[in-house]
N, C-alpha and C positions, 0 to 999 in steps of 0.2 A: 582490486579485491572483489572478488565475488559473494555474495550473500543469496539465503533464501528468506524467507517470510512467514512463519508460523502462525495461522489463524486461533488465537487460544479458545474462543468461543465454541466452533465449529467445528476445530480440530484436524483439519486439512491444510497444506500450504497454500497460501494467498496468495502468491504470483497466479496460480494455475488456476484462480479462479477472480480475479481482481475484478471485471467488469462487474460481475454479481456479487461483490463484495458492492463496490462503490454504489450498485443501483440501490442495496439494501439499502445503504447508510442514507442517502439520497430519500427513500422513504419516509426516513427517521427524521429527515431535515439535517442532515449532518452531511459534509462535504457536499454543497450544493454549489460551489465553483467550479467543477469539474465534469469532463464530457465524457462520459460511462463507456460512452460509445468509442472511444479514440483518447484510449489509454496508454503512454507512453512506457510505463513500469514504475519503478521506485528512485529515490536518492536518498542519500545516510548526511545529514550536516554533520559537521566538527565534533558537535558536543554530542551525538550520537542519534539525534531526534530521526523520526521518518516521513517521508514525504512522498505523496503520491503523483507522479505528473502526466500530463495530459499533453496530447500533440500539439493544443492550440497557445499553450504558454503558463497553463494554469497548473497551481500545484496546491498542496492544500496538506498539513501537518496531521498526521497520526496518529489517536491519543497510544500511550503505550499501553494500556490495556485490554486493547487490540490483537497483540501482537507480540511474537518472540523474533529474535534475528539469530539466522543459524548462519555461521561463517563456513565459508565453503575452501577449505586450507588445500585442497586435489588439485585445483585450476592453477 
């Protein structure tokens, strides 16, 4: 299943700009487990939460107020 990632704040999609998304956060003190730099993309758990992961192993949860998930039904 493919999905995209709707920034609600900003109003742009968040895959296409995720590194600047996480460095903002990162300012804030918010996802400071994860390397801005060497960002892997997204995962969906079961219960539908989201998750940002990183190439080095790190992942770190999404509050959903963040964020819409657009399903991608084309692919």
């Amino acid at each position: 299943m493919k999905f995209r990632v709707w920034d609600i704040r900003k109003k742009r999609w968040l895959d296409n700009h995720l590194a600047e998304f996480v460095l903002e956060c990162q300012n804030k003190g918010e996802l400071s487990n994860l390397v801005y730099c060497d960002l892997e993309g997204f995962a969906l758990g079961q219960d539908g939460d989201l998750y940002i992961l990183d190439e080095c192993g790190n992942y770190a949860y999404l509050d959903k107020k963040y964020y819409h998930i657009v399903l991608d039904f084309d692919q």
